[in-house]
N, C-alpha and C positions, 0 to 999 in steps of 0.2 A: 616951826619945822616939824615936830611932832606932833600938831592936828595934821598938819601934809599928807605926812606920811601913814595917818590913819586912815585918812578920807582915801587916799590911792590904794590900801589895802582895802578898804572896804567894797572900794570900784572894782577890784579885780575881783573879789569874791564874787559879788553880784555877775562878775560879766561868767562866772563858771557856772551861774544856777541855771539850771533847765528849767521852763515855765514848770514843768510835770516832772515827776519822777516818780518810776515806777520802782518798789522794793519789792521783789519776787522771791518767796521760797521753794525750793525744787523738791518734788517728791523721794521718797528716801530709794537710798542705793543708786539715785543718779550721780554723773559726773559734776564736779564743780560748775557753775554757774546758774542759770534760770532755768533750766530743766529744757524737756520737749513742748511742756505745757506752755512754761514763762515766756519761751522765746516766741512760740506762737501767736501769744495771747500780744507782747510785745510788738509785732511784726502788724499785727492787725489796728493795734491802737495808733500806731506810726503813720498807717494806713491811712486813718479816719484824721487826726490831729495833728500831722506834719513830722519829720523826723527829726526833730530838736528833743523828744520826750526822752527824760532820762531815764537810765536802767541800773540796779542795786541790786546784784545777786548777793542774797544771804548768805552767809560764809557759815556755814557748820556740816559736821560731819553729815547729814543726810544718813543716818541710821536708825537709830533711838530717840537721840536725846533732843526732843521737841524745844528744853529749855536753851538748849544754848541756841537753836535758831530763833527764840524767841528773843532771847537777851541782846542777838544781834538787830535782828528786825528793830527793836526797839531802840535800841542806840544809835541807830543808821536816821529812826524818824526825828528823834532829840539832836540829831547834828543839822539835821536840815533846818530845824528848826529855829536851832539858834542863828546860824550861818545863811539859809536861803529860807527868810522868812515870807516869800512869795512865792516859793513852790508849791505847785500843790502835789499832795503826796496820796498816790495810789499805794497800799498795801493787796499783795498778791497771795497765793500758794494754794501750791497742788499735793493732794494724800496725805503727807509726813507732813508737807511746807505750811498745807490747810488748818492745822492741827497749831501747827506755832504761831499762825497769824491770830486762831483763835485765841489762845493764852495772851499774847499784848492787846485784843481790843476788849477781851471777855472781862480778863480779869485786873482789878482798879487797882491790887496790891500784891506786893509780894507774894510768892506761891510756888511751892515744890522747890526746886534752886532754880525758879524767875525769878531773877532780884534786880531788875532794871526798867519797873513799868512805868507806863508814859505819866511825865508830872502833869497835875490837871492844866488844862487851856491846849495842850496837846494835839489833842481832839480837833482843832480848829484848821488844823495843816490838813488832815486829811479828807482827801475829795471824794476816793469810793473806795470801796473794798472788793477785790475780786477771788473766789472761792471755787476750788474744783476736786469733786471727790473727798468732799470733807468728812471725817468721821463722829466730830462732835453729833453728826444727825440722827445717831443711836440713842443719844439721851434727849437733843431736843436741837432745834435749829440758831444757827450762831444769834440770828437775829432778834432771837427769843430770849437769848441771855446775852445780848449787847443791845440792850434799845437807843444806845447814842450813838450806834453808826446804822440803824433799822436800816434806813432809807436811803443811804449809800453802801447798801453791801446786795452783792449776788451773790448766790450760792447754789453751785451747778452740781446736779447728779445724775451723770449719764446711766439711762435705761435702768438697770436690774447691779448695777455697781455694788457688790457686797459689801464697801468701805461707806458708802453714804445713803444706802436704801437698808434698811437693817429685815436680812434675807434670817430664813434656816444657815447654821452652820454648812449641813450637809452639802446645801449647794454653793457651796463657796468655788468651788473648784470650775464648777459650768459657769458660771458667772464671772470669774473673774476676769475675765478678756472682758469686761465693760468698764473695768477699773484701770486699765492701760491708756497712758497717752491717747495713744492715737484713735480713740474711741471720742474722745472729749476734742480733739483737734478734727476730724472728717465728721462729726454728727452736728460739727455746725457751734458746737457751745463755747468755743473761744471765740467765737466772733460775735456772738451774742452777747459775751462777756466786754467786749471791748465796745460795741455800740451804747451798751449802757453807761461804762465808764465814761466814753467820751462825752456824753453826756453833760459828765458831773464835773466838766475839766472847764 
């Protein structure tokens, strides 16, 4: 009776996994869920791959603290992992969200109060990595300090964006409308971001 009833739970688990599932972090000071970028980038990927693709808004304040969106992103990828081990799993984020995706693929161990990074073989759930207005591109590109996701990660920087083109200070202020949503949603690079993912899906 107790295989039964394991194998039935195990059926229902499966029947809840989405082939895909997208874990999207939102750029800081947005409202709770995928942001303007996520939901875009989301909407366009549904587009291309059917609308069964799941969505995982990252749960943290959206202000500072990049570790706690990190610590969730990454606990969100170890649940599917255990639980839908035929997902495959898009990692997302925009400005702030960008920043915590890098910390779970960049870094192998613990770091700052990240204290929840992916156990090795990890790696193997994730199908692509999608990037917008990232700031790690002031020291150097994600892809450049994550070689194990090179070739499933995009990493989009619209135009003259102070947050992911490293400008003068001084013009931060003229530039910065390249660093807003709807710069990276009307210049075309969420849908650019989502034909490559689909891709890898």
């Amino acid at each position: 009776m107790s295989v039964l009833l394991t194998d039935i739970g195990m059926a229902n688990a499966a029947a809840t996994c989405a082939p895909a599932e997208v874990v999207f972090a939102r750029g800081r000071m947005e409202p709770p869920g995928p942001g303007q970028v996520g939901a875009a980038f989301v909407t366009a990927l549904r587009q291309l791959r059917g609308p069964n693709i799941g969505l995982y808004p990252v749960n943290y304040p959206a202000d500072t603290q990049v570790d706690v969106g990190a610590n969730d992103m990454s606990r969100r990828v170890q649940w599917l992992a255990r639980n839908c081990p035929n997902t495959k799993i898009v990692l997302g984020g925009y400005s702030l969200g960008a920043a915590a995706t890098d910390l779970v693929i960049a870094v192998p161990i613990s770091a700052f109060t990240f204290n929840s990074p992916l156990p090795r073989g990890a790696d193997q759930h994730i199908a692509a990595v999608a990037l917008f207005g990232n700031g790690v591109n002031w020291a150097a590109p994600i892809t450049a300090l994550s070689s194990t996701y090179q070739n499933r990660t995009i990493d989009l920087c619209h135009s003259d964006d102070p947050i992911c083109n490293p400008s003068s200070p001084y013009k931060w202020r003229a530039e910065w409308k390249d660093h807003l949503a709807p710069g990276y949603i009307k210049s075309g690079m969420v849908n650019q971001a989502a034909k490559f993912v689909a891709a890898r899906l």
